[in-house]
N, C-alpha and C positions, 0 to 999 in steps of 0.2 A: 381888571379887578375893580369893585366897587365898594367905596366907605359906606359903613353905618354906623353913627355917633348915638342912635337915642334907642332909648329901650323901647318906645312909643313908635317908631316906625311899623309901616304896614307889613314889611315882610318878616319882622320882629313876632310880631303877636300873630302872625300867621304859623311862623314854627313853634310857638309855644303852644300853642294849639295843639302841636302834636303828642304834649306829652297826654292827654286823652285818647282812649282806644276810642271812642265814638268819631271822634275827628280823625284819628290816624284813617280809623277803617275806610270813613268818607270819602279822604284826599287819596288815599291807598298811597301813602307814604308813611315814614318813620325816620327818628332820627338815630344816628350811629358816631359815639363818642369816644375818640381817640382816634390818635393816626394808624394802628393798627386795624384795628376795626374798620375804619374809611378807607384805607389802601386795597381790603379784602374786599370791600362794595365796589371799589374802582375796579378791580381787578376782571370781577363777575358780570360788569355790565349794570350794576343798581344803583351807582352814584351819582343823585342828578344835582346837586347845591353842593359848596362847601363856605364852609364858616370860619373864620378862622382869627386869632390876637397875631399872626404872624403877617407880615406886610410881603404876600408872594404868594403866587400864582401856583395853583390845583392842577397842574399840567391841560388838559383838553376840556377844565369843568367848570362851569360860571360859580366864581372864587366871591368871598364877601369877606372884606378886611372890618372887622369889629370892634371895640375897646373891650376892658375887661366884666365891665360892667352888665355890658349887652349880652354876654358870653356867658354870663352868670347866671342870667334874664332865663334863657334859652335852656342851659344846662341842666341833668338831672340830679347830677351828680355834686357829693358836698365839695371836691376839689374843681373846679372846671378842667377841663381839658384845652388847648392852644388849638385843637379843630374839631370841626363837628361836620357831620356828613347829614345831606339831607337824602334819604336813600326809597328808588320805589320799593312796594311790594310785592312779593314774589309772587306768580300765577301759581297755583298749584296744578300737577299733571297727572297724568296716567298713572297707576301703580309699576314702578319697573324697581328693577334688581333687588338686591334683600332687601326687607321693610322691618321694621320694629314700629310697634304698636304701645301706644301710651295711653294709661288708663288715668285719665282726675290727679295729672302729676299738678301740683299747686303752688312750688317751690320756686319762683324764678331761676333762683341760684342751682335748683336740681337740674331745670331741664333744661339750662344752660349747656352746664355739665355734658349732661345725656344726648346734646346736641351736638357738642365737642367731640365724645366720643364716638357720637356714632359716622362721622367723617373718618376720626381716624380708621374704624375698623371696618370699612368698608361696605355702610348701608347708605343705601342712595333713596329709600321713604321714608317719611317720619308720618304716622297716623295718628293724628292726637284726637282723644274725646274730653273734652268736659273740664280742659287744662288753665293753666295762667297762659293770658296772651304771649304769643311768641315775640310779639313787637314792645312788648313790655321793655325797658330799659334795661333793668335789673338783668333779666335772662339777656339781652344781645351783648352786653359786657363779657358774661360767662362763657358765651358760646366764645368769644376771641375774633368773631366774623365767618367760622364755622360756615354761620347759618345760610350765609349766601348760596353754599356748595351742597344741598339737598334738597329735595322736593319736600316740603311737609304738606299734608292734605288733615281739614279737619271733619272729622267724620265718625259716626257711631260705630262702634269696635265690633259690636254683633253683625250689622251689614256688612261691613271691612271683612272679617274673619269670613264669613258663606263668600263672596266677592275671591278673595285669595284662593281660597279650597279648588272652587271650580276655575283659578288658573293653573292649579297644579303647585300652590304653594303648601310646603308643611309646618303647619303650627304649634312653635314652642313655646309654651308658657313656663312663665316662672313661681314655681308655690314651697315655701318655707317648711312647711309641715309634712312633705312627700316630693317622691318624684325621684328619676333618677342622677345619679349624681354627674355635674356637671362635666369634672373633668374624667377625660377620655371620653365622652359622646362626640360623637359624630353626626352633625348635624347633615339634609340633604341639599343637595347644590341651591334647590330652591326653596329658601325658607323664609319665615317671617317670625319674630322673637315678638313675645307677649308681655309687658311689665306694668306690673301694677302701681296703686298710687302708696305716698310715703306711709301712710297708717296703716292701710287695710291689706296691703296687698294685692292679689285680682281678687273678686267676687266669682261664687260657685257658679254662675250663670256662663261667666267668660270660661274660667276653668276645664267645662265638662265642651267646651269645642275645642280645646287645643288636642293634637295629636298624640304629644308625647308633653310629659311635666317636666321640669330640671330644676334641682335647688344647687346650690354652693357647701358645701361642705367647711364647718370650720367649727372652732374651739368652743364645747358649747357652753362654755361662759360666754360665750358673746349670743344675743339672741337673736338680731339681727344686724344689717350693716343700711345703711343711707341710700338712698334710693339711687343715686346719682354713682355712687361708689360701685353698687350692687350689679348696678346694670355696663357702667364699663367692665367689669370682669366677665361678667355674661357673653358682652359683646366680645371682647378677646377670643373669648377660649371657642367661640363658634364662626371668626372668621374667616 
C-alpha cells in the first residue's frame, strides 16, 4: 500500500481528471464510489486503483491509503466515501441475448435505474443513442455496479433496429397513446425492447419499425409514469 498526503500529487490530479468525460473517454477509465460499487468492478475484472481513508489493503489491487482531504479532492460526491475505485472501461461487443434500446434517455439517475434493471431481468445489451454518458458519476451510483454485468454499445437506433431484424430479432417498442397491452403479451424468445426518452417518448420515425407497440395499462388519472419506473415494469413482464 502506498500514502498520499497532498491533494497536489500527480496521481491526485490525474484522477480528478476523471471526473471529465473528455479525460475519462481519453484514459478509458472512470471512477466508482463506494465499497459496493468497487467490489462489483473487482468482481467483473475493471478494477484497476483503489483509493481509500482506510489503512488496508484491496485484496490483489494496487491500494492508495489517503487522508480525508485528498478524498474529498477526488470525490464527486457531497458525502465522500472511505473508497473509490479507479475502474477500466468496458469494450463494447457484438449484439448477443435480449437487448433494449435507449433513445436520448438524459437522466443520470434514469438510466441508472434502467441499468439496474435490466441486469435484474435478464437483458445482456444496452443500445444507447444520443444519452448522458454511462460513466457519468451520477448514473454509476444508480446502476449499484450493475453496469459492469452488460454490454452497452453506443449506436444510432435506426441502424441498431435494420442490424437486429435481419438477426431475427423482434421489435418492441413502447408508445403511450396505442399498442397492445402489456400484460399477458408474450413476447418472442428473440427480442429487443424499444424505450423512449423521459419527455417525448419514441419519435414516429423509431415507432413505424418496431414490430409490435405495448403500452402499460393503468389509472388514467396518472398520464404517465418515469422513465426509469416505466421501463423496469416493461422489463419484468417480458422476461
Amino acid at each position: 500500500m502506498k500514502r498520499i498526503d497532498s491533494v497536489d500529487n500527480f496521481r491526485v490530479i490525474q484522477w480528478v481528471k476523471l471526473k471529465d468525460k473528455i479525460k475519462r473517454d481519453s484514459a478509458r477509465e472512470f471512477v466508482a464510489e463506494g465499497y459496493h460499487v468497487v467490489m462489483e468492478a473487482y468482481k467483473a475484472g475493471y478494477l484497476e486503483e483503489v483509493i481509500t481513508t482506510e489503512n488496508k489493503e484491496f485484496y490483489d489491487i494496487p491500494t492508495y491509503y489517503v487522508r480525508d482531504d485528498v478524498m474529498k479532492r477526488i470525490s464527486s460526491l457531497a458525502t465522500p466515501t472511505k473508497i473509490i475505485g479507479i475502474c477500466r472501461q468496458k469494450e463494447p461487443e457484438n449484439y448477443k441475448g435480449n437487448v433494449l434500446l435507449l433513445d436520448q434517455i438524459h437522466h443520470p439517475g434514469n438510466l441508472g435505474t434502467i441499468i439496474r434493471s435490466a441486469v435484474a431481468f435478464n437483458i445482456d445489451t444496452i443500445i444507447l443513442n444520443e444519452s448522458v454518458d454511462i460513466y457519468n458519476q451520477k448514473v454509476i451510483q444508480a446502476t449499484q455496479g450493475m453496469i459492469f454485468h452488460l454490454n452497452i454499445i453506443k449506436a444510432p437506433l435506426n441502424t441498431a433496429i435494420l442490424d437486429l431484424k435481419k438477426k431475427g430479432y423482434q421489435i418492441i417498442g413502447t408508445d403511450v397513446r396505442e399498442g397492445v397491452d402489456l400484460d399477458g403479451f408474450k413476447a418472442a424468445n428473440k427480442h429487443a425492447i424499444l424505450i423512449g426518452n423521459e419527455g417525448n417518448g419514441l419519435g414516429d420515425d423509431l415507432l413505424s419499425m418496431c414490430d409490435v407497440k405495448v403500452n402499460i395499462k393503468m389509472n388514467p388519472l396518472c398520464e404517465s409514469l418515469n422513465v426509469g419506473v416505466a421501463t423496469g415494469i416493461v422489463l419484468f413482464c417480458l422476461k
